[in-house]
C-alpha positions as CSV (number, residue, x, y, z in Angstrom):
1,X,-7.8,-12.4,12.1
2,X,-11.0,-13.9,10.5
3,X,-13.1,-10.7,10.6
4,X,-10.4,-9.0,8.5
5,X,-10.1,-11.7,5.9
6,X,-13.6,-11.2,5.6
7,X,-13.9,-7.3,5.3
8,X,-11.2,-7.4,3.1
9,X,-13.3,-10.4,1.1
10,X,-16.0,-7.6,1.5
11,X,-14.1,-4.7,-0.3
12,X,-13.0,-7.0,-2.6
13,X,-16.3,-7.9,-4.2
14,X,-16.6,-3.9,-4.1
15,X,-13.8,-3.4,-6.3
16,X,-12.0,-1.7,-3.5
17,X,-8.2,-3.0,-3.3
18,X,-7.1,-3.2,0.5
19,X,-3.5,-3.1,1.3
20,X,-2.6,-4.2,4.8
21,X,0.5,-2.1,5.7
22,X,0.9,-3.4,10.2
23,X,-0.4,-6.0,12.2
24,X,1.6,-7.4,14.9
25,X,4.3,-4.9,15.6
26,X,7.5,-5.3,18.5
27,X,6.9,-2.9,21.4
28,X,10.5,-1.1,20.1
29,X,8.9,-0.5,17.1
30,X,5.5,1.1,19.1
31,X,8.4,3.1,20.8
32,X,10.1,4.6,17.6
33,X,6.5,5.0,15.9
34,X,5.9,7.1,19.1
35,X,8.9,9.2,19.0
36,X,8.2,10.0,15.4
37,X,4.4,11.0,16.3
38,X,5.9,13.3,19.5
39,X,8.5,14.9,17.1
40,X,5.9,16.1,14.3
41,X,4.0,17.7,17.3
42,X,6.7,19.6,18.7
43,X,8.3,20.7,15.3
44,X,4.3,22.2,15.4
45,X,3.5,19.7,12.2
46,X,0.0,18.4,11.3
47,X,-0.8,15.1,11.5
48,X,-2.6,14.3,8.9
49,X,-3.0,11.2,5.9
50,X,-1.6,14.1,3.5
51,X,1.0,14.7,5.1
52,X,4.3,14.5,2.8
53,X,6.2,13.1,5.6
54,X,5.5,9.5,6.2
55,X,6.5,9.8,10.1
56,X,3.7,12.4,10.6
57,X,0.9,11.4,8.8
58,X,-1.2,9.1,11.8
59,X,-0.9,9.3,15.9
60,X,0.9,6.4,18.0
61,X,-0.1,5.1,20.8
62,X,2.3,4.6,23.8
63,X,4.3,1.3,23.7
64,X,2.3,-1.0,25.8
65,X,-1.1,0.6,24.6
66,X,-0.9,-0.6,21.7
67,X,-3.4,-2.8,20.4
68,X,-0.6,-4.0,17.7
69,X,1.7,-5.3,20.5
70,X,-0.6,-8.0,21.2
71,X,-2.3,-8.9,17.4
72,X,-5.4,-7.1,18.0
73,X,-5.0,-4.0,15.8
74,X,-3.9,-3.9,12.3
75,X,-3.7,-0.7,9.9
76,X,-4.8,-0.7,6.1
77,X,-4.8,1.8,2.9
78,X,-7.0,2.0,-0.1
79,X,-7.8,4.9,-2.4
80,X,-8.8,8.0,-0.7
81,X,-12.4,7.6,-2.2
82,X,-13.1,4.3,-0.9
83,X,-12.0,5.6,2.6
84,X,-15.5,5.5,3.8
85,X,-16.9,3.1,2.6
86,X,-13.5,0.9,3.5
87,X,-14.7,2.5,7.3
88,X,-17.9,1.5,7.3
89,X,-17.1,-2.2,6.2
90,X,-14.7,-2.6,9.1
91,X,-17.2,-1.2,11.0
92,X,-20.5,-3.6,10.3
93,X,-17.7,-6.3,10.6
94,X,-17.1,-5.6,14.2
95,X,-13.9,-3.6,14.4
96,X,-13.5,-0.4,16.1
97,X,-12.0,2.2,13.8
98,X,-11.2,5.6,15.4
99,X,-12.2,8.9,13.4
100,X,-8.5,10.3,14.6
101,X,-7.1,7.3,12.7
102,X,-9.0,5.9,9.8
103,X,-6.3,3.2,8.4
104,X,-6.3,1.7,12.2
105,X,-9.1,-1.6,12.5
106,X,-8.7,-2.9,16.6
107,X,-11.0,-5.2,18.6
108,X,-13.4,-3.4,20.4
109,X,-12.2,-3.1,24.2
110,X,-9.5,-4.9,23.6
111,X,-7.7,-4.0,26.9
112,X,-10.2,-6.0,28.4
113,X,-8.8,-9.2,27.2
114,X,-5.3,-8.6,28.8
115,X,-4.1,-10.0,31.4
């Protein structure tokens, strides 16, 4: 993905370390990211970045809306007080990055481009 290479690039020169942690992911693994989203919310857990359990700190998509099933969507983590600024690069580089998930970068409309 060239426009991540180069808002990483862009961090970079920021002195902002970017750690990619998913890009391309199976649509069992969507599945079992899923069930551990569903489970948080009916245990009545917050979903949040803090959270100390790892399975209920972002949402998951459905498996086959998924913008990681087909390589358009990848997540990524850097300090907590380059979080915005890490937004806002990914941003002015052309991804779409959802306030309910801020370590998730996707092509804008990217369910257009299945088929």
């Amino acid at each position: 993905m060239p426009y991540a290479d180069y808002a990483i690039a862009w961090a970079k020169s920021l002195g902002i370390v970017v750690t990619v942690t998913s890009v391309l992911r199976s649509r069992e693994r969507q599945a079992e990211l899923r069930r551990q989203w569903e489970s948080c919310l009916a245990r009545g857990e917050r979903v949040w970045p803090g959270n100390p359990n790892p399975a209920c700190r972002y949402p998951a998509n459905r498996p086959g809306d998924s913008s990681h099933e087909y390589g358009l969507g990848w997540d990524s983590d850097v300090e907590d007080r380059y979080q915005a600024t890490w937004t806002a690069i990914r941003r002015a580089v052309g991804w779409q990055v959802p306030e309910s998930d801020p370590v998730h970068a996707e092509l804008p409309s990217w369910r257009l481009y299945l088929v």
